[in-house]
MIDOSE-1310 file (N, C-alpha, C; in nm, 2 decimals, decimal comma, always signed):
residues 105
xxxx	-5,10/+23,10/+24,79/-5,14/+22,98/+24,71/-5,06/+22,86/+24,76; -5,13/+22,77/+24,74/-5,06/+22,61/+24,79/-4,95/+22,56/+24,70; -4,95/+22,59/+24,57/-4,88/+22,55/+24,46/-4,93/+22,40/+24,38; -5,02/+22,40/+24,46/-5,12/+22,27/+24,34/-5,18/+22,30/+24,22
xxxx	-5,21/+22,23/+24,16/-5,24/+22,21/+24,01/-5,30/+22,16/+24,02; -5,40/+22,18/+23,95/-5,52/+22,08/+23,93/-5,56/+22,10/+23,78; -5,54/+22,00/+23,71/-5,61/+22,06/+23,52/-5,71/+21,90/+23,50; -5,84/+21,97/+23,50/-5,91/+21,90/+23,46/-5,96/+21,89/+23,35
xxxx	-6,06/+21,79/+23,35/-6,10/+21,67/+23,17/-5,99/+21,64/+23,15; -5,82/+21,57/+23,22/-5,72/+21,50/+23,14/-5,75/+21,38/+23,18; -5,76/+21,28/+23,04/-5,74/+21,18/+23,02/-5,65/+21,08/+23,09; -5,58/+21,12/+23,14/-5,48/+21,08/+23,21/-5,44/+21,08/+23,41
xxxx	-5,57/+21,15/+23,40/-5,62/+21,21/+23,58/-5,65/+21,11/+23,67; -5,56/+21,06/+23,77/-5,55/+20,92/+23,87/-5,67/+21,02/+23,93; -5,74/+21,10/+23,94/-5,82/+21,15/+24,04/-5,97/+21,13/+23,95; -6,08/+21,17/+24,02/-6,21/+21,19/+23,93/-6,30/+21,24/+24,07
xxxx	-6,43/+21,32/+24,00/-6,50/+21,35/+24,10/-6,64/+21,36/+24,05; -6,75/+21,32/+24,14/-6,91/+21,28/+24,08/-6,97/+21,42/+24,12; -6,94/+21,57/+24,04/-6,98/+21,70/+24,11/-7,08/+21,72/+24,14; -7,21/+21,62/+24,08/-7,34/+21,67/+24,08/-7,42/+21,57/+24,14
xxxx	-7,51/+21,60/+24,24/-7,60/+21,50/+24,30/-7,68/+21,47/+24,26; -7,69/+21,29/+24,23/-7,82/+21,25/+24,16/-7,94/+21,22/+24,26; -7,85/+21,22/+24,39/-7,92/+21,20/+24,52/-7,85/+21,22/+24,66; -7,91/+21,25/+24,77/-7,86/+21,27/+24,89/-7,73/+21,21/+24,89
xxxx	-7,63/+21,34/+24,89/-7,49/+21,26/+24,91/-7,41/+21,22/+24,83; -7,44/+21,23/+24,71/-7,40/+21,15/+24,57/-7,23/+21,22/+24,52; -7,25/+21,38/+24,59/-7,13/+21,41/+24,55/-6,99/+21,38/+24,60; -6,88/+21,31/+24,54/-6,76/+21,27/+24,60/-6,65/+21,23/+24,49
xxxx	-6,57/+21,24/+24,55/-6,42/+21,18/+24,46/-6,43/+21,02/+24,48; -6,34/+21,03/+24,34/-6,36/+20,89/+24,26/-6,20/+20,87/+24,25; -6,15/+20,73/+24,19/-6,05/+20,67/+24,16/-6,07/+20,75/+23,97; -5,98/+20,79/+23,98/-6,04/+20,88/+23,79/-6,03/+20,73/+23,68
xxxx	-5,97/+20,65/+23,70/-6,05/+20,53/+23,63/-6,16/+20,49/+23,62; -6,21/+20,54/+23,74/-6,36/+20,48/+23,74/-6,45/+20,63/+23,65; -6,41/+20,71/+23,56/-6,46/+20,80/+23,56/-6,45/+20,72/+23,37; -6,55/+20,67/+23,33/-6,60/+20,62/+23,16/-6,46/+20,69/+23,09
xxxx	-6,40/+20,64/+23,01/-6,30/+20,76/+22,94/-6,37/+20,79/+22,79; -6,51/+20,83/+22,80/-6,59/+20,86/+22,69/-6,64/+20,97/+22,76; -6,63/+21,00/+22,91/-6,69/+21,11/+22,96/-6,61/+21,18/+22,98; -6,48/+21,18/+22,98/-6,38/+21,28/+23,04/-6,37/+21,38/+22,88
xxxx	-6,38/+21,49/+22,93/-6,41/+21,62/+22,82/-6,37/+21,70/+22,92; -6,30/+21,86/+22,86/-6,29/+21,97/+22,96/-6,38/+22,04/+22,97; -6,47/+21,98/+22,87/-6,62/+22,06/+22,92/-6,71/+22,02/+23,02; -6,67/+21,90/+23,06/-6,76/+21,82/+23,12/-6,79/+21,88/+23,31
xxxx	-6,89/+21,90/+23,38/-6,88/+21,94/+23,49/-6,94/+21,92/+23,58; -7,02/+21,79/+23,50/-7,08/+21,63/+23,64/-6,97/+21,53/+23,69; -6,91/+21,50/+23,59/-6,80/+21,41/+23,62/-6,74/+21,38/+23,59; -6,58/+21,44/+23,64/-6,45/+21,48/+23,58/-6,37/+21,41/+23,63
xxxx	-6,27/+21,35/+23,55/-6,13/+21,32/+23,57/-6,05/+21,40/+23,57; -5,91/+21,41/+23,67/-5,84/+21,58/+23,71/-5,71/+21,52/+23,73; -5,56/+21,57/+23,74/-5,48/+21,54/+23,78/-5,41/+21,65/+23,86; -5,34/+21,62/+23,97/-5,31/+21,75/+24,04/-5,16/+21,72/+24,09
xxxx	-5,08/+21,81/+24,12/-4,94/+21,78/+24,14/-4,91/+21,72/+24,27; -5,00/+21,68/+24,32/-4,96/+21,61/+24,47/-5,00/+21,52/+24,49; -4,93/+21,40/+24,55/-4,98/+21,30/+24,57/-5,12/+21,26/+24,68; -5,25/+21,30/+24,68/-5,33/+21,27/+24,81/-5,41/+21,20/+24,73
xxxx	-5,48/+21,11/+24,86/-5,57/+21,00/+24,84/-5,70/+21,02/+24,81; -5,78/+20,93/+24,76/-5,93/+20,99/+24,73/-5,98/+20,98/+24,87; -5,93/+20,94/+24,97/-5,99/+20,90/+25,12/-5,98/+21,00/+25,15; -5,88/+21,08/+25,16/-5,83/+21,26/+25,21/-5,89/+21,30/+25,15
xxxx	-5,92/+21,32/+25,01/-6,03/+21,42/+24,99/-6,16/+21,40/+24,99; -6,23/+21,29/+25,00/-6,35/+21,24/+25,04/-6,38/+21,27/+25,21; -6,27/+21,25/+25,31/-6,30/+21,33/+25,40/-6,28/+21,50/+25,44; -6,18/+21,55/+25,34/-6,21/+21,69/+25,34/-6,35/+21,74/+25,33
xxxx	-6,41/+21,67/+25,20/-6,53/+21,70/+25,16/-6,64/+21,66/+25,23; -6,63/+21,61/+25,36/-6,72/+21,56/+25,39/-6,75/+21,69/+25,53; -6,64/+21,70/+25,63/-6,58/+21,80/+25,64/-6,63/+21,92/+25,59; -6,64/+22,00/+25,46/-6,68/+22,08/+25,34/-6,87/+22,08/+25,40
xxxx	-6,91/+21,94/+25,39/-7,09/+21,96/+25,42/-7,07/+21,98/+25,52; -7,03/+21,91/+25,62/-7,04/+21,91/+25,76/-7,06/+22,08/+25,80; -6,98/+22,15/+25,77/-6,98/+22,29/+25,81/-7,04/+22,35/+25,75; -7,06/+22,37/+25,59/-7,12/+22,49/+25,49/-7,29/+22,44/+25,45
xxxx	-7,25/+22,32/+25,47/-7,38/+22,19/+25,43/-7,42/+22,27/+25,24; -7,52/+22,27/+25,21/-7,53/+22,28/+25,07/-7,52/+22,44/+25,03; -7,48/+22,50/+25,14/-7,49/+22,65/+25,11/-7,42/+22,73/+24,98; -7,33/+22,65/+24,97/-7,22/+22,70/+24,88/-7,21/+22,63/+24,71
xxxx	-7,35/+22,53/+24,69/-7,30/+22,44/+24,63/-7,41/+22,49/+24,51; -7,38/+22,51/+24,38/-7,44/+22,58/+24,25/-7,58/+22,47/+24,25; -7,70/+22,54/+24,22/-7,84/+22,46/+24,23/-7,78/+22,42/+24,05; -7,84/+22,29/+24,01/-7,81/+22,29/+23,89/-7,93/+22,15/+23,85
xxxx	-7,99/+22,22/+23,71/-8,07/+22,18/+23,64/-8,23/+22,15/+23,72; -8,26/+22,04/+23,75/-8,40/+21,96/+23,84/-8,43/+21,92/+23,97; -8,49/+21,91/+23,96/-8,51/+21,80/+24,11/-8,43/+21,69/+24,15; -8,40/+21,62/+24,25/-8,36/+21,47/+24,27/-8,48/+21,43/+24,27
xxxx	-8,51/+21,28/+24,31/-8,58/+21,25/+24,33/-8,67/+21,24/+24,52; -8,59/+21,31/+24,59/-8,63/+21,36/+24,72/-8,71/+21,48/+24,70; -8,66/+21,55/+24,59/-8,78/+21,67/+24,52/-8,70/+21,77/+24,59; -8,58/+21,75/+24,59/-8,50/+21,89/+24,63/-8,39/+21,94/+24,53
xxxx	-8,36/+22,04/+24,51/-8,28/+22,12/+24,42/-8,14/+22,01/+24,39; -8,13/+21,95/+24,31/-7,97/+21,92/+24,25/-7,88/+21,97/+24,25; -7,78/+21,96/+24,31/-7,68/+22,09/+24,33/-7,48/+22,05/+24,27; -7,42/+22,10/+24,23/-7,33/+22,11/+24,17/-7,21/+22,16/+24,25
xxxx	-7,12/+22,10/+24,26/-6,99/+22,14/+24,35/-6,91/+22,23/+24,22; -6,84/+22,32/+24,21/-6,77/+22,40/+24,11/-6,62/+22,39/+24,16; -6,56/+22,41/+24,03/-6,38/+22,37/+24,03/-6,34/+22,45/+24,15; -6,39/+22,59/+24,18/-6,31/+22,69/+24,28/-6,32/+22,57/+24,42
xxxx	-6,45/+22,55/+24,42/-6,45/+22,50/+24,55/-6,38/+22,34/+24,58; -6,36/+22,29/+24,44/-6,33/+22,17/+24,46/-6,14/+22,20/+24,48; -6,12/+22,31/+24,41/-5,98/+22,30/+24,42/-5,92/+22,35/+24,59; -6,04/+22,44/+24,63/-6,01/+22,44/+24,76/-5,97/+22,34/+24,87
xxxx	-6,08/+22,26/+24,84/-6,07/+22,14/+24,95/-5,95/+22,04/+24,88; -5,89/+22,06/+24,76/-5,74/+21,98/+24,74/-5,69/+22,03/+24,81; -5,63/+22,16/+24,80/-5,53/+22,29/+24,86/-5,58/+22,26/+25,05; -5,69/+22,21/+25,08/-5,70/+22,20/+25,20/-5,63/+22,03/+25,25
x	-5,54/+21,93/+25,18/-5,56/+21,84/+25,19/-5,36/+21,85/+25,24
């Protein structure tokens, strides 16, 4: 283990991430301010605010993740709910895999 922490829905999370694609590409980390603080819930698991014990940038992890498609592309990524509007499966990034690509940063 890396020794990171990651506890998400806190209110107080400098991090945030958009897990679910509304469209090609849509999934990525956010500045967790920009994440409504009417949306942050620990239930929540389209778009979370997170705080993790290490200081990295949303740029580091935006290109870990990018990195993350580059290799696995949507293989790994939970189909969730409808269509986009390209008429392909909506897919869902999940905490294991999100906490990976921190632990990879």
């Amino acid at each position: 283990s890396s020794g990171i922490n990651a506890e998400y829905g806190e209110k107080d999370g400098k991090h945030g991430i958009l897990a679910t694609d509304k469209s090609y590409k849509s999934i990525k980390f956010i500045n967790g301010k920009d994440v409504p603080e009417n949306k942050v819930k620990n239930t929540s698991r389209n778009i979370v605010r997170f705080k993790i014990n290490k200081k990295i940038s949303i740029k580091k992890l935006n290109e870990k993740l990018n990195l993350f498609f580059e290799k696995d592309g949507e293989i790994f990524l939970a189909p969730f709910k409808n269509l986009r509007k390209d008429f392909k499966y909506r897919r869902r990034l999940d905490f294991n895999t999100i906490r990976r690509i921190i632990e990879s940063c």
